[in-house]
C-alpha positions as CSV (number, residue, x, y, z in Angstrom):
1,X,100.4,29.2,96.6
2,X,100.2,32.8,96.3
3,X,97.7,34.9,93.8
4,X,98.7,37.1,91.5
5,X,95.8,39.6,92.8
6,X,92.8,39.9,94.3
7,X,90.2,41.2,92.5
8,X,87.1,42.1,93.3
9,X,84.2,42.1,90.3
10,X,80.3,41.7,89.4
11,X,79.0,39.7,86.6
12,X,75.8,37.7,85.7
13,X,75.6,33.9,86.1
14,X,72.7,32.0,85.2
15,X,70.7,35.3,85.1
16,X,71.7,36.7,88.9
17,X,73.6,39.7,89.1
18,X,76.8,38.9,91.5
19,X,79.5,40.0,92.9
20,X,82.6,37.6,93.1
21,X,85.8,37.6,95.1
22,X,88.3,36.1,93.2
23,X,92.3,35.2,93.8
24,X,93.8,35.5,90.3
25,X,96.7,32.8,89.6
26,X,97.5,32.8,86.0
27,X,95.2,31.9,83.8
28,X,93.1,30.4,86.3
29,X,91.3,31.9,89.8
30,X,90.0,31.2,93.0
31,X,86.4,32.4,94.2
32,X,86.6,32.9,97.0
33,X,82.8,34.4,97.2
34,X,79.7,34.9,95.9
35,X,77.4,37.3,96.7
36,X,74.2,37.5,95.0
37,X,72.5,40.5,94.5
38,X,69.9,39.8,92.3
39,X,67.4,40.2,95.3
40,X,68.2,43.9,94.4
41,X,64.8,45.0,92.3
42,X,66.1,45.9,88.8
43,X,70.0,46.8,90.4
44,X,72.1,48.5,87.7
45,X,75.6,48.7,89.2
46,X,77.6,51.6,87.8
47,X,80.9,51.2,88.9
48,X,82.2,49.6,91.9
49,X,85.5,50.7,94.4
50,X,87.1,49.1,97.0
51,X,88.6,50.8,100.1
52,X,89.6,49.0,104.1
53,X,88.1,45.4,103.3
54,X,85.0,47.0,101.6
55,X,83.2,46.4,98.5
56,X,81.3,49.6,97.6
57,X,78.7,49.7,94.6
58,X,76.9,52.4,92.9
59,X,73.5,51.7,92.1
60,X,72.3,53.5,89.0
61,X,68.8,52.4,88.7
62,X,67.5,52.0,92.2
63,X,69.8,55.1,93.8
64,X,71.9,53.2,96.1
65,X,75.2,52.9,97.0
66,X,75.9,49.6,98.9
67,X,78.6,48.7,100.8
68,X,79.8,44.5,101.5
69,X,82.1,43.8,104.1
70,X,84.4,41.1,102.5
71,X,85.3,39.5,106.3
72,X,82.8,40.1,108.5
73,X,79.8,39.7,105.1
74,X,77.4,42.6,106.3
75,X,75.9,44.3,103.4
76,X,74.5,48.1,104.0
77,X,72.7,50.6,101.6
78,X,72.6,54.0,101.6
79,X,70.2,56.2,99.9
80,X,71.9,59.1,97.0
81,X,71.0,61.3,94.4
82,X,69.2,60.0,91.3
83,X,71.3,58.2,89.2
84,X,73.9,57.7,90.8
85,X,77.7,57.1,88.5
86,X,81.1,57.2,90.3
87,X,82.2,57.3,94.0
88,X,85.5,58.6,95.6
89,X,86.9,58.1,99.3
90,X,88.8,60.8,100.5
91,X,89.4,61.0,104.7
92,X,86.9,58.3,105.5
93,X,84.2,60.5,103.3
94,X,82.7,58.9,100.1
95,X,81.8,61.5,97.7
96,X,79.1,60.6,94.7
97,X,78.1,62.2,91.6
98,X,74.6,61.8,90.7
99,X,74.1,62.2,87.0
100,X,70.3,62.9,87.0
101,X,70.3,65.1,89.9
102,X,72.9,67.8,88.8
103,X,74.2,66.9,92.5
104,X,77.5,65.2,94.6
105,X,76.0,62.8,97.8
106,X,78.6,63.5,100.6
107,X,78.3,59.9,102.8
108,X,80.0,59.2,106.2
109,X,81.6,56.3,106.0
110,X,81.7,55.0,109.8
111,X,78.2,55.5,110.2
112,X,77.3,54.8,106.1
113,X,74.9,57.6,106.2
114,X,74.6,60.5,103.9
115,X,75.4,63.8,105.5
116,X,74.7,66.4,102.9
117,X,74.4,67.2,99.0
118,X,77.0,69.4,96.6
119,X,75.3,71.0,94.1
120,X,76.9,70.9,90.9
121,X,76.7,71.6,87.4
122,X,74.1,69.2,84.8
123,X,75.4,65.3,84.4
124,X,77.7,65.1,86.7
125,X,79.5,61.7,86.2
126,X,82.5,61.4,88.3
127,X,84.4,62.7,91.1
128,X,87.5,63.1,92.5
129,X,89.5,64.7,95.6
130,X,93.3,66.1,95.8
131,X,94.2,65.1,98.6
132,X,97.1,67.7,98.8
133,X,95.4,70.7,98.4
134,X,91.9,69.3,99.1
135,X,90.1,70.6,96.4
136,X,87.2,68.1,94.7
137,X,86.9,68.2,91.2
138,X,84.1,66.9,89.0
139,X,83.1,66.5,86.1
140,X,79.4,68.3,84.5
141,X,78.8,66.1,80.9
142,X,76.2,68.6,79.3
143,X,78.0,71.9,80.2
144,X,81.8,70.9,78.9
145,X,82.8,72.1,82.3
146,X,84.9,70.7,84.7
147,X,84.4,72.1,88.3
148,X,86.9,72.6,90.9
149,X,85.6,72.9,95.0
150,X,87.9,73.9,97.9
151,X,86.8,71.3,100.8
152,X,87.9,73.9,103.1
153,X,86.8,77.0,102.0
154,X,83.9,78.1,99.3
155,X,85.9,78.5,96.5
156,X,85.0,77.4,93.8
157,X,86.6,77.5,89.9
158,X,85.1,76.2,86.3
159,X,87.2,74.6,84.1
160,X,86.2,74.2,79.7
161,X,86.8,71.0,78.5
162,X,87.4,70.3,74.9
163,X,84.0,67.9,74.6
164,X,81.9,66.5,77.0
165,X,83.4,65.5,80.2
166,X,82.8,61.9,81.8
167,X,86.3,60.4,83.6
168,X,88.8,62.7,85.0
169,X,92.3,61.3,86.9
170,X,94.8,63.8,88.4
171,X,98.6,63.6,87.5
172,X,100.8,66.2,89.9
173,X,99.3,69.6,88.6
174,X,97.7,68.3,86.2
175,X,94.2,67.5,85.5
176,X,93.9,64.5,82.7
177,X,89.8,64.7,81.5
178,X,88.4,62.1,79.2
179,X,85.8,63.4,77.2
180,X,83.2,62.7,74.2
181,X,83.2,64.9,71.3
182,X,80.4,64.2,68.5
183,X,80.9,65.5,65.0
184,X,79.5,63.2,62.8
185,X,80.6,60.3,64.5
186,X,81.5,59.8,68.9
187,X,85.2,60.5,69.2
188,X,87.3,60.5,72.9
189,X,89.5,63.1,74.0
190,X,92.1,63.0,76.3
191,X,92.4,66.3,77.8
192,X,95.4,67.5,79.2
193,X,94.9,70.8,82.0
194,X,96.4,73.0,83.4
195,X,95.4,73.3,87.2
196,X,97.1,76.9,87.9
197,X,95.9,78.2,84.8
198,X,92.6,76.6,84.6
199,X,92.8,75.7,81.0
200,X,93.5,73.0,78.7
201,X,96.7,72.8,77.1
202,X,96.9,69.6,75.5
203,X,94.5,67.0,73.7
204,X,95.3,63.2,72.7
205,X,91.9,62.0,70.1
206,X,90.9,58.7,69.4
207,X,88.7,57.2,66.8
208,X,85.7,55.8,68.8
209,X,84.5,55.2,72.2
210,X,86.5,54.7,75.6
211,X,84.6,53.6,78.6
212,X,86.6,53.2,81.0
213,X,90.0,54.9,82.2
214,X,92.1,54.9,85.4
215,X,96.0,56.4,85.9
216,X,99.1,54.1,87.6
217,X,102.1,56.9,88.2
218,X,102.5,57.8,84.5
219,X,100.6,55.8,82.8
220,X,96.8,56.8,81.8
221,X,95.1,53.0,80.9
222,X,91.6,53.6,78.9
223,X,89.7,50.6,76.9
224,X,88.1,51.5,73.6
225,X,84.5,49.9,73.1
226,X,84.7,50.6,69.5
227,X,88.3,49.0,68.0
228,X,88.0,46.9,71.2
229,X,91.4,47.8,72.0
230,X,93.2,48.9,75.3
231,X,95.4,51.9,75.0
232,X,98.4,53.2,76.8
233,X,98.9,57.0,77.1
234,X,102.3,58.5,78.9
235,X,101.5,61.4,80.9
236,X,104.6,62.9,80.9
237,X,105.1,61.8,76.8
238,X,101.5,63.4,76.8
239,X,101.5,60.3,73.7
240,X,99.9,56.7,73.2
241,X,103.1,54.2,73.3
242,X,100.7,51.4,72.8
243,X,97.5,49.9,71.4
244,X,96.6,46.6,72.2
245,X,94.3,44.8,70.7
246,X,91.5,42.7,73.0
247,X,88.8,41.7,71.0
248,X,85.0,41.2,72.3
249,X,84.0,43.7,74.5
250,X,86.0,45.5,77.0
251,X,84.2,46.6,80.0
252,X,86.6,47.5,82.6
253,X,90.1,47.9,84.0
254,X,92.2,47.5,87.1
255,X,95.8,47.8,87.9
256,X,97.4,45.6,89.7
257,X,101.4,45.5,91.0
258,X,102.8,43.6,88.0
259,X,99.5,43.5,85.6
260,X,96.8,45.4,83.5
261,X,93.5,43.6,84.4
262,X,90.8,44.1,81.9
263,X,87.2,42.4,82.1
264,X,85.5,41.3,78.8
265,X,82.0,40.3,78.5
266,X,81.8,38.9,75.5
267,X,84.3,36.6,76.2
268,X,83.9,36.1,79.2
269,X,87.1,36.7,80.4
270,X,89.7,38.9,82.4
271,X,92.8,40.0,79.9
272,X,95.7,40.4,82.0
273,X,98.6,42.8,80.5
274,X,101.9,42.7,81.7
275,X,102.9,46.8,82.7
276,X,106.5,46.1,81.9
277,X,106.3,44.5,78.1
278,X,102.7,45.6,77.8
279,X,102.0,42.5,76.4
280,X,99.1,40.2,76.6
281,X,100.3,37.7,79.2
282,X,97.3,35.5,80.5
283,X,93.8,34.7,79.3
284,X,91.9,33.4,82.1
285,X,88.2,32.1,81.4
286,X,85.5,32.3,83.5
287,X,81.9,30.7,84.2
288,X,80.4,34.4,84.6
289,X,79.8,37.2,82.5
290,X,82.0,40.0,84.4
291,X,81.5,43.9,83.7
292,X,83.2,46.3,86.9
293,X,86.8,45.0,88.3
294,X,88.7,46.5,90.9
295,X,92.1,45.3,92.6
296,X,91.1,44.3,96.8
């Protein structure tokens, strides 16, 4: 029988940090491995990305990225700046922003090593290439800045962004930037810029918290920790066409071909959302508390 999708995700069961393999098929799965990482002293993993039959994880706590092999099961670590968030592979290069050390890691992935530092502006939190024009852009929380780095030259713009910056995605000349804005209470903002101008030129709020946010084509997928609620943004519409409600806790999303994957901790569960009727279409339980997912 074939899967629905592979997923890749950790979680904790019976007090071990893992990370699972898993062939989704309906409401039910496969795992198809188990890795433990709970040898890992006091291992707070980020965020996790998947690229040529390779788990990669960003270790928060102990400044790590590691990378599992899912055939041949070798497991390597690399040292990075302090505090280390969200990781992006552009022309077999992973790039990482450190959040405590105002800093991008640049790692060679063929020999896993790291081959030099980007400074950057304070909290850095993620990162992300173009790969048309080759320009790297990041994201610097406590400045409500956004920078922009040519890979092949040493330009170098700064972008404002209405509230702080944590997630940004790109759309075709367009920069999408999720951001925190506190006034009285924690709001999100869904910023909408302009890469030739440099500015923004539209904003989407919410009421509450997102954590996590990815694009598919059009569509701009973000969770809301708060109403516990994912929400659907058009790009184009530059509008949310839906809110759906969850429940528990949302942790993290993936997108697959036909489905919306979302994990839930409290429930321990993975919500899966159908992209056409963005509708709630399977509810499959599992013997582990998940928190990052990503499509293998």
């Amino acid at each position: 029988m074939i899967c629905d999708e592979k997923v890749a995700a950790t979680g904790m069961s019976n007090g071990r940090l893992m990370l699972f393999l898993l062939e989704l098929f309906g409401d039910d799965y496969i795992c198809k491995k188990a890795v433990d990482l709970s040898g890992l002293e006091k291992a707070s993993i980020h965020s996790i990305i998947t690229y040529e039959n390779c788990v990669y994880l960003a270790d928060s706590f102990n400044n790590k990225i590691y990378k599992y092999g899912y055939n041949d099961g070798d497991f390597l670590e690399t040292t990075v700046g302090r505090d280390p968030r969200h990781m992006f592979i552009y022309n077999d290069t992973m790039y990482v922003a450190n959040f405590d050390s105002d800093n991008i890691s640049v790692i060679d992935l063929s020999t896993f090593t790291l081959t030099e530092s980007i400074p950057a502006g304070i909290k850095t939190h993620d990162v992300i290439v173009a790969e048309d024009s080759k320009m790297l852009y990041t994201t610097c929380y406590e400045e409500n800045l956004v920078i922009e780095y040519s890979l092949i030259s040493e330009n170098k713009r700064y972008f404002t962004t209405d509230g702080k910056p944590m997630h940004l995605v790109l759309s075709n000349d367009c920069l999408v930037v999720m951001t925190y804005f506190v006034n009285g209470n924690v709001h999100t903002k869904i910023n909408f810029m302009d890469l030739q101008k440099a500015a923004v030129n539209d904003v989407i709020e919410l009421e509450g918290l997102a954590s996590d946010f990815l694009i598919d084509k059009n569509m701009i997928y973000t969770i809301n920790i708060v109403d516990k609620s994912l929400y659907v943004i058009d790009v184009f519409k530059r509008k949310i066409i839906k809110k759906i409600f969850l429940g528990g806790y949302p942790e993290s999303i993936a997108v697959g071909k036909n489905n919306i994957y979302v994990s839930n901790s409290k429930k321990n569960q993975i919500v899966s959302v159908d992209k056409q009727s963005l509708t709630i279409n399977e509810t499959i339980e599992l013997n582990f508390i998940p928190d990052c997912i990503k499509i293998i």
